[in-house]
DOMIVEX-138874 format. One record per residue (C-alpha): residue number from 1; residue in three letters; x, y, z. Coordinates in Angstrom, 1 decimal. Layout:
N
  nr rest      X      Y      Z
 NUM  ala      X      Y      Z
...
REM end
This chain:
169
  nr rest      X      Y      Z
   1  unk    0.0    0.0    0.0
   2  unk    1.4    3.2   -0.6
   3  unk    2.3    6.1    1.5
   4  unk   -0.6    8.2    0.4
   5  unk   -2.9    5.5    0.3
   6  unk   -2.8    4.2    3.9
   7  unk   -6.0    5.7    5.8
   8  unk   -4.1    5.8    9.5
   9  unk   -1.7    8.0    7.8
  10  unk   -4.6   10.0    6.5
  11  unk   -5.7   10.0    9.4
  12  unk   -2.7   11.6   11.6
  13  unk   -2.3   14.0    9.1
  14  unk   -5.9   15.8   10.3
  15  unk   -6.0   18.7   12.9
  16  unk   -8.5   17.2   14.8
  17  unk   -6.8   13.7   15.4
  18  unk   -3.0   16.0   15.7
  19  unk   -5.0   18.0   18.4
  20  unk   -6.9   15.2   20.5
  21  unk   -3.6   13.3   20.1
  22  unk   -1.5   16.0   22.1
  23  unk   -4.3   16.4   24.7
  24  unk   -4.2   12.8   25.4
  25  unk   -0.5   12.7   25.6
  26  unk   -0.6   15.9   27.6
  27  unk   -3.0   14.0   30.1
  28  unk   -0.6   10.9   30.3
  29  unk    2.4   13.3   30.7
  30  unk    0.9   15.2   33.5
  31  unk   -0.8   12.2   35.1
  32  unk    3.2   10.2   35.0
  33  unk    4.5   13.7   36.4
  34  unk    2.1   13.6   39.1
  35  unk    2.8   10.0   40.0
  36  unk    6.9   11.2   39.9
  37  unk    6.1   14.2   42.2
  38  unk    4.2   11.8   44.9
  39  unk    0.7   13.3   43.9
  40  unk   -2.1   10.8   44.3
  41  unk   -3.6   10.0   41.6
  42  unk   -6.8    8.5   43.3
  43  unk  -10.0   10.8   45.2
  44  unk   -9.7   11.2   48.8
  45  unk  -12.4    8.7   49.3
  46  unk  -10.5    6.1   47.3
  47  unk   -7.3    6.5   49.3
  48  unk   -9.7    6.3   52.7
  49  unk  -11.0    2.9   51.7
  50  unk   -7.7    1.6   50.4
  51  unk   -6.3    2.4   54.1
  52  unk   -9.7    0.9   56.1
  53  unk   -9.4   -2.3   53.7
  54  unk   -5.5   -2.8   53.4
  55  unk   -3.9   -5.8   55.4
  56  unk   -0.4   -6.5   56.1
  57  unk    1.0  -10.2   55.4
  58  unk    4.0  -11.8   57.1
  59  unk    5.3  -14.7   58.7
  60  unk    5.2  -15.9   62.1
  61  unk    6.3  -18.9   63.9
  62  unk    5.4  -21.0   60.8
  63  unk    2.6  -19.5   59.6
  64  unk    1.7  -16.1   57.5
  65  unk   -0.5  -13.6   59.8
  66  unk   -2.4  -11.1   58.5
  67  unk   -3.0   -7.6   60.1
  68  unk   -5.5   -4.5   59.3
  69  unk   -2.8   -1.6   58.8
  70  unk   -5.5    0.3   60.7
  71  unk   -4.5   -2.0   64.0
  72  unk   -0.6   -1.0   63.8
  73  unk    0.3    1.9   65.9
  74  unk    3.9    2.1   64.6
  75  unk    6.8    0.1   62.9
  76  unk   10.2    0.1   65.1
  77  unk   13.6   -1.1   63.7
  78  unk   15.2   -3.7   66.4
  79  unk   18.2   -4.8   64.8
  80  unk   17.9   -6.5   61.3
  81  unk   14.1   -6.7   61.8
  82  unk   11.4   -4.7   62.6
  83  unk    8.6   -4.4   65.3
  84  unk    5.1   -3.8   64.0
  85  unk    3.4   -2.9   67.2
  86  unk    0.1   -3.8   66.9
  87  unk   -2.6   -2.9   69.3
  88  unk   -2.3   -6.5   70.9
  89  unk    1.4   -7.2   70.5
  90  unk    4.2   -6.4   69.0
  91  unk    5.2   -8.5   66.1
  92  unk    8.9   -9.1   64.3
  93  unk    9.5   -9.2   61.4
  94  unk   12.8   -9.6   59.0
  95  unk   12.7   -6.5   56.6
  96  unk   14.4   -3.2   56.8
  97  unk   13.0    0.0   58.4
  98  unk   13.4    1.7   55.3
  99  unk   12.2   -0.4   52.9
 100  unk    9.2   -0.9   55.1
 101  unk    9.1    2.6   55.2
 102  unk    8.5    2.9   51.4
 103  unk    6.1    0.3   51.8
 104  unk    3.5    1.5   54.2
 105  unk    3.7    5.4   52.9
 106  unk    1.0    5.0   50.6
 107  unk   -1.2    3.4   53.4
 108  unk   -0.7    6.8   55.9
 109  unk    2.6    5.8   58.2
 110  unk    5.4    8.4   58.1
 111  unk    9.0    8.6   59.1
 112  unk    9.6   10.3   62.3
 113  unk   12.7    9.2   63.4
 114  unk   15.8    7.3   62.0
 115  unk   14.1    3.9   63.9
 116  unk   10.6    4.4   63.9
 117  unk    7.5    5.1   61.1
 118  unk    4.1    5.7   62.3
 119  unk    0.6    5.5   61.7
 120  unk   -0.9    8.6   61.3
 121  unk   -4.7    7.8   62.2
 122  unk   -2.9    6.2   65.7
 123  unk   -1.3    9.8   66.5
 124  unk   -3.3   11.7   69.2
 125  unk   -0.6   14.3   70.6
 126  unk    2.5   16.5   69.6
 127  unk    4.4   18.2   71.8
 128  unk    6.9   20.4   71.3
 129  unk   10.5   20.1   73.2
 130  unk   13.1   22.4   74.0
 131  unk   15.7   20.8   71.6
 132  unk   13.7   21.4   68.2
 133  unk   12.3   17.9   68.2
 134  unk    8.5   16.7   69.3
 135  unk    7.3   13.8   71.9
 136  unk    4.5   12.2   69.7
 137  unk    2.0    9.9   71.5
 138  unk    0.2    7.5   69.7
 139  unk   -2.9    5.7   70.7
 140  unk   -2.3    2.9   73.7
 141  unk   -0.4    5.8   75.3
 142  unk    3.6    5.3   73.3
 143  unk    5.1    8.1   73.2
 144  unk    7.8    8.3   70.6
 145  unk   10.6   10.8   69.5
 146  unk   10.3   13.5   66.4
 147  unk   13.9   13.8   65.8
 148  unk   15.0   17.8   64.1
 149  unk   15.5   15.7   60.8
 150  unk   12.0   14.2   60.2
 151  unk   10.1   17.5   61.7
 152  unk    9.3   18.2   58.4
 153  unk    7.6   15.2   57.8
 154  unk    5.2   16.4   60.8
 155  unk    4.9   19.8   59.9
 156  unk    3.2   18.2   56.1
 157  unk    0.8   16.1   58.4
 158  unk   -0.5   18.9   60.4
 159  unk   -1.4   21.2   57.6
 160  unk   -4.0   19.0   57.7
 161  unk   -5.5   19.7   61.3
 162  unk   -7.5   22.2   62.6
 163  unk   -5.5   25.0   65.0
 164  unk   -1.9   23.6   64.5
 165  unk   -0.2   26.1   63.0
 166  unk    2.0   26.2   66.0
 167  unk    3.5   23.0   64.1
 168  unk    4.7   25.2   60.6
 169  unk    6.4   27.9   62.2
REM end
């Protein structure tokens, strides 16, 4: 078939296909930069249901448990595992704080200090301390350290809470 014969050809050639064509690429290109920039792509109500419904597998003394994200307080690194402390008891597991870290982001845990991630829905106070950091205490009544160099991580969660600007500044 020749060049000038081929009807997808013809096709591209039009304004309206050139122009539709770029706005879909355009959407793709700003929907990959998004997903690059650590946007979420999915409606609030989307990410709430993914966090209520989301459930942790691992293995324990032979067998694979698995946990509602919802129930874990915290992670803590203890050596070359990690502690998930769940509102019943703490669990180890053989995985690195960081790459657990990465893990359980998308699920609403954040990094607050170089040994411990937590869940955001578990935090109930921040206070501030003399040295820079914060004394965070989660639900069950742990109280955990906000070291100077995950602060900011913090300061992004309570932009979303009512009367804590005291946090930003």
């Amino acid at each position: 078939m020749g060049r000038g014969r081929d009807p997808l050809l013809r096709l591209c050639r039009t304004t309206s296909f050139r122009s539709s064509a770029l706005v879909n690429l355009l959407r793709v290109a700003g929907t990959r930069n998004e997903r690059s920039k650590g946007f979420p792509t999915m409606s609030a109500r989307e990410i709430q249901d993914q966090k209520a419904a989301a459930r942790i597998a691992f293995k324990a003394k032979g067998s694979i448990l698995l946990l509602d994200l919802a129930d874990i307080s915290a992670v803590q690194a203890e050596g070359n595992y990690v502690s998930l402390r769940h509102r019943t008891n703490p669990y180890l597991v053989h995985e690195s704080l960081s790459s657990m870290a990465e893990k359980l982001k998308p699920y609403g845990f954040i990094r607050i200090h170089r040994s411990v991630v937590v869940n955001i829905s578990a935090v109930e106070e921040i206070q501030p301390l003399p040295t820079g950091g914060y004394s965070l205490r989660v639900k069950g009544g742990k109280e955990y350290l906000v070291t100077r160099t995950y602060k900011h991580n913090l300061r992004d969660l309570a932009q979303l809470w009512v009367g804590s600007e005291w946090v930003c500044g």
